[in-house]
N, C-alpha and C positions, 0 to 999 in steps of 0.2 A: 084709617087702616093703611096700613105701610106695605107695598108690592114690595116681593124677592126678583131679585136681578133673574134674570132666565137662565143663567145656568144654574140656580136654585133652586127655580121651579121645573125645571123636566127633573130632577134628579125625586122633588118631592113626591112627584107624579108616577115615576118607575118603583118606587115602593109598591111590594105588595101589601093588600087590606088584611090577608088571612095569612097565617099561617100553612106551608104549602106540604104537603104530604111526604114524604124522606121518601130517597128512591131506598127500593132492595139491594143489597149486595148477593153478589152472586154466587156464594158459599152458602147460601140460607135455607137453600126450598128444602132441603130432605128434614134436615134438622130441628125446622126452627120450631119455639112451642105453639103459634101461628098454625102448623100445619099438623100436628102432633094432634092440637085440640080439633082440627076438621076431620082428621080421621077418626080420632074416637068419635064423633057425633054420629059420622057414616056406618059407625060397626065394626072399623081397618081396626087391626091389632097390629103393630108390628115390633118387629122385637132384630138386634144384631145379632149373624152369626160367625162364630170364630169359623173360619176355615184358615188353612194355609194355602190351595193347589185347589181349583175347579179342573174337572177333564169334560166338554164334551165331546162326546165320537157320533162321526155320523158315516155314512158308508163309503166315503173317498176322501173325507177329510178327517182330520179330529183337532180339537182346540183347544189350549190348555192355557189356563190365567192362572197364571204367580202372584201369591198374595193379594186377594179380592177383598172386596168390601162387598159383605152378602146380609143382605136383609132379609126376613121370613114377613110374609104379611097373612097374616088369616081374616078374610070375610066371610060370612054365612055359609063355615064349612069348609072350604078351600084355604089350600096354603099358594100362593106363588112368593116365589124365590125372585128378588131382583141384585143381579150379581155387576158389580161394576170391577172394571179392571182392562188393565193390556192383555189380549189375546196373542197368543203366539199358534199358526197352524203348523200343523206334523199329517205327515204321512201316515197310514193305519202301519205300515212297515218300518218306518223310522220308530214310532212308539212303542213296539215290542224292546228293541236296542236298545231304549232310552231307559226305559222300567227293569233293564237286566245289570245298565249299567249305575241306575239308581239302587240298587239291591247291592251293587260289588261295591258302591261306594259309601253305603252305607253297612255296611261290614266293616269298613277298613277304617272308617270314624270309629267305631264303640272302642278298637283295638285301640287305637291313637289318642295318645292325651288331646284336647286341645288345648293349645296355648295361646294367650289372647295375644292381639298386634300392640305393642307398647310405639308410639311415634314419637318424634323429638319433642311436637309440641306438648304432651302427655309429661315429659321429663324436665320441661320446662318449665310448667307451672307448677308441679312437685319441688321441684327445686326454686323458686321463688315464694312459694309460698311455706314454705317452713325452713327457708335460710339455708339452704344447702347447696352443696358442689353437684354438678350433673351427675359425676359417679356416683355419687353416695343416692341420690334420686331415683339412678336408672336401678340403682340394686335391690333398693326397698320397692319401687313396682312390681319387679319380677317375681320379692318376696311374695308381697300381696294380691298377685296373678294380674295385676293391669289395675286392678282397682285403687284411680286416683283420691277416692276421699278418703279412703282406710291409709294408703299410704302418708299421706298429708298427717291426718291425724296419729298416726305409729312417730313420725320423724317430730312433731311437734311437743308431744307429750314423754320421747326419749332423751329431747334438751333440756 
């Protein structure tokens, strides 16, 4: 039987015998089917809710989270709400101001077109991708209200 040099044999030796278990990533726990399947075993129902704006108010503060990521969970009868997001705190005084000013600015949207932000790099790829001058680019996006695949496809199928 023929011996390996030693730096042969340690290296043969640090091999693991098994197969070693994958660590988790850390984007996983809410999602994964892993946990989906342990809740349903428990009885957890949970299900996404669309919200845009959480407000809670409480007697000296109030908290308000922009665009949340809200889950509903039902066990044996109960619902809890688990709400992830940036909280921003307000005044109970500032938040009347804010809901008056949300109300006038939302008036003054329904009246106003909006028109979407067209950017050079937007005009860019318009214009490289169906062989045109920036002018003629920038003119069929604004045709198309920003909408680069519609425009693309109108300058493509007009040559």
């Amino acid at each position: 039987m023929v011996k390996l040099p030693k730096e042969m044999q340690s290296k043969a030796k640090s091999k693991p015998k098994r197969p070693q278990p994958s660590v988790k990533r850390d984007g996983q726990q809410l999602g994964s089917r892993q946990m989906r399947r342990k809740m349903a075993q428990q009885g957890i129902d949970m299900e996404p809710v669309d919200a845009t704006r959480v407000i809670i108010e409480g007697p000296e503060k109030t908290m308000i989270i922009d665009q949340p990521e809200i889950f509903l969970m039902k066990q044996a009868g109960q619902e809890i709400y688990q709400v992830i997001g940036q909280a921003e705190e307000v005044s109970p005084e500032n938040l009347t101001i804010q809901s008056m000013e949300a109300e006038i600015d939302l008036s003054t949207e329904e009246d106003s077109e909006i028109k979407p932000m067209i950017t050079e790099n937007d005009i860019m790829l318009v214009a490289t991708q169906a062989n045109v001058d920036k002018n003629e680019a920038e003119s069929v996006l604004k045709e198309c209200n920003g909408d680069i695949a519609k425009a693309i496809l109108f300058l493509k199928n007009r040559l």
